[in-house]
Short mmCIF file of the C-alpha atoms (twelve columns), coordinates in Angstrom:
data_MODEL
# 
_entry.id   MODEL 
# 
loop_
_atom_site.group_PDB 
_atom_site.id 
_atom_site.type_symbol 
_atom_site.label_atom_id 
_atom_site.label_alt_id 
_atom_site.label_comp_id 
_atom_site.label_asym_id 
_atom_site.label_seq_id 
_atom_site.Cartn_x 
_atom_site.Cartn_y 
_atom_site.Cartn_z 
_atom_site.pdbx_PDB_model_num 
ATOM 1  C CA . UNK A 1  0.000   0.000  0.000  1 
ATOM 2  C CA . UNK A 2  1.376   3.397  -0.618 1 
ATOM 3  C CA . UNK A 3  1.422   6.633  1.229  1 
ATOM 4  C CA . UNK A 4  -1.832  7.746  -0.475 1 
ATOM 5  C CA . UNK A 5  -3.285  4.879  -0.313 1 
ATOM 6  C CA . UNK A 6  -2.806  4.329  3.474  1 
ATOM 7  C CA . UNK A 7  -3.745  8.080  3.996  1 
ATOM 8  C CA . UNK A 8  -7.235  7.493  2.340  1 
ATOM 9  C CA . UNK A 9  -7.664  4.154  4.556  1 
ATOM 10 C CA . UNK A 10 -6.752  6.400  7.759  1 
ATOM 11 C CA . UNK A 11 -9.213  8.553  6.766  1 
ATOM 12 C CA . UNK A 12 -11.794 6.076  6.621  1 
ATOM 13 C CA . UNK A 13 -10.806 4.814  9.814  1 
ATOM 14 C CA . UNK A 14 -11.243 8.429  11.438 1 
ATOM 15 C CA . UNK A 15 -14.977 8.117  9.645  1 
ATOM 16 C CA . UNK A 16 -15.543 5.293  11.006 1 
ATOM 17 C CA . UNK A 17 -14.193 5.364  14.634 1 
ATOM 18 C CA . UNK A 18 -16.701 8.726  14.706 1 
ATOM 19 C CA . UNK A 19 -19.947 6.568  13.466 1 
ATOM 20 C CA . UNK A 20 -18.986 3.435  16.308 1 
ATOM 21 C CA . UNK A 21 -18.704 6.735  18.845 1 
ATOM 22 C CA . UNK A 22 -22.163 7.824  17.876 1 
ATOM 23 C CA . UNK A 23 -23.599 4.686  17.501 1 
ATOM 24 C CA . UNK A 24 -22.484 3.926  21.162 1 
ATOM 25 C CA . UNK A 25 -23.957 7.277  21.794 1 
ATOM 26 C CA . UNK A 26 -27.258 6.388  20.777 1 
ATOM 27 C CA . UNK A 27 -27.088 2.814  22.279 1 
ATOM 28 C CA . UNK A 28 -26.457 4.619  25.714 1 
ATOM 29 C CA . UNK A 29 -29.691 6.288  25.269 1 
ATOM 30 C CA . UNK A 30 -31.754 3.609  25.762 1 
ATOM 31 C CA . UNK A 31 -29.302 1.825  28.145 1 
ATOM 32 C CA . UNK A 32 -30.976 1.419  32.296 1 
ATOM 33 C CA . UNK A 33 -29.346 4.302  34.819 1 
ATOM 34 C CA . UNK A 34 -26.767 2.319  35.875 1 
ATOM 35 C CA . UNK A 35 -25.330 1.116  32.770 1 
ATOM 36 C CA . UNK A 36 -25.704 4.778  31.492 1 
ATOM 37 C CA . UNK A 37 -22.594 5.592  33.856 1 
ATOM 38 C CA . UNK A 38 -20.441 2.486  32.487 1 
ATOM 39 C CA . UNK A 39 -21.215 3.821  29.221 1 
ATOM 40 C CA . UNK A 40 -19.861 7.291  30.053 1 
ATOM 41 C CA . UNK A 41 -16.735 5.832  31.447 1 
ATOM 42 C CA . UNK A 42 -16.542 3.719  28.703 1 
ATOM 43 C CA . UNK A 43 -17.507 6.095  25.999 1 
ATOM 44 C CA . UNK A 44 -14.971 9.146  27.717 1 
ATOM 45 C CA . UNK A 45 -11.994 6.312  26.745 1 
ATOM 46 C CA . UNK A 46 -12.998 6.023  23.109 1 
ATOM 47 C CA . UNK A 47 -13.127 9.906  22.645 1 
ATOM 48 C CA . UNK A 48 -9.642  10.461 24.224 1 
ATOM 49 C CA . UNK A 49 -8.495  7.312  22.221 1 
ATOM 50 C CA . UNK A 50 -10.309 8.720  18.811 1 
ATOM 51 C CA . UNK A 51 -8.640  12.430 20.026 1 
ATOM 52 C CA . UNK A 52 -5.419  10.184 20.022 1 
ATOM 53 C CA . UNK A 53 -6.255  8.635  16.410 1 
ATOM 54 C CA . UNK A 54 -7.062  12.139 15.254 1 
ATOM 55 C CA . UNK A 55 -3.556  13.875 16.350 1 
ATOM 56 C CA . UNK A 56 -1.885  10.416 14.604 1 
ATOM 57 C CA . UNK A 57 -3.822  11.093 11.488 1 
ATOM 58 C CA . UNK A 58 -2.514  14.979 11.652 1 
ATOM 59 C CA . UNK A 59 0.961   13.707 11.779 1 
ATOM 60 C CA . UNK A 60 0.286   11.230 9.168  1 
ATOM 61 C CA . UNK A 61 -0.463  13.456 6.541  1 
ATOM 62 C CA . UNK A 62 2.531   16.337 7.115  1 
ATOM 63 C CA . UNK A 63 5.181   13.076 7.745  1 
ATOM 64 C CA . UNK A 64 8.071   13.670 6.355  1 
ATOM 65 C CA . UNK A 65 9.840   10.601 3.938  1 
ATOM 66 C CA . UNK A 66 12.498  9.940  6.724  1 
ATOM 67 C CA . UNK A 67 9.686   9.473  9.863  1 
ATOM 68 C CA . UNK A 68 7.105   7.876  7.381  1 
ATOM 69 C CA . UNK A 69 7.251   4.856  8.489  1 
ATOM 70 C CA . UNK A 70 7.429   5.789  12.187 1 
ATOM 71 C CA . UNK A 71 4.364   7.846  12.007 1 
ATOM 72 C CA . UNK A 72 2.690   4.671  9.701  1 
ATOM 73 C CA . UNK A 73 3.567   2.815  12.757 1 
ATOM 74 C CA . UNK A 74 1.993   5.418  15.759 1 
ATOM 75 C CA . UNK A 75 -1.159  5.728  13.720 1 
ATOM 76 C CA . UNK A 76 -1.444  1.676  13.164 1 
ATOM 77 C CA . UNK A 77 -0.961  1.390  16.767 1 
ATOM 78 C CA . UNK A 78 -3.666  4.174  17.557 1 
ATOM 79 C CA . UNK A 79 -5.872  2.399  15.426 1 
ATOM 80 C CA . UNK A 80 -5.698  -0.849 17.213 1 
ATOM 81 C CA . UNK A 81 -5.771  1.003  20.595 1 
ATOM 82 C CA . UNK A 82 -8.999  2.339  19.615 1 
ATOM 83 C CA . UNK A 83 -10.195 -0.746 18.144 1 
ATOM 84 C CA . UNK A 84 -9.159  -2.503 21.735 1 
ATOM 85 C CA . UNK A 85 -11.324 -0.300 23.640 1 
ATOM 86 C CA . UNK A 86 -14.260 -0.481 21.090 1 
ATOM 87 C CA . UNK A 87 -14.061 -4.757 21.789 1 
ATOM 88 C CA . UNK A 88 -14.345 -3.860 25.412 1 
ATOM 89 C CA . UNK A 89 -17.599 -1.479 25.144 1 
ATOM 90 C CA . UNK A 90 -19.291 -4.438 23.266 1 
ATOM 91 C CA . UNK A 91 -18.497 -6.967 25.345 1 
ATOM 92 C CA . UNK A 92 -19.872 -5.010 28.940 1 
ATOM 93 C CA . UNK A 93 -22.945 -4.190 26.904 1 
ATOM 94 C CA . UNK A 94 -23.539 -6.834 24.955 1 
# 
């Protein structure tokens, strides 16, 4: 995959990680009082996580060639941070 490539598939992944957050949003809605405030907890980690994604994707896209890779790497790991937390959401409210 090349640079542009991988920039247009982190920019999906941005999409994406804000439709799961809103989705969760709405889920919470209809969620009993006192699973409302495990899905706040819950829900406050994916935002900072998604902030994190975000900041990854900024450096992402003004990477020079020589910290490509490195920033590839931080925005990879991010991504599967995110994606970690996201499992764990399901799985208490599923």
């Amino acid at each position: 995959m090349n640079k542009e490539e991988f920039k247009a598939k982190a920019n999906q992944t941005i999409d994406e990680v804000s439709a799961k957050i809103n989705e969760l949003k709405a889920k919470r809605e209809s969620a009993s009082d006192d699973a409302k405030s495990k899905y706040d907890k819950a829900l406050k980690d994916l935002e900072s996580k998604k902030s994190d994604l975000e900041n990854r994707y900024a450096d992402l896209k003004n990477a020079s060639e020589d910290k490509w890779e490195e920033t590839k790497d931080a925005f990879s790991s991010a991504s599967d941070s995110f994606k970690d937390g996201l499992s764990k959401i399901t799985s208490l409210f599923s």
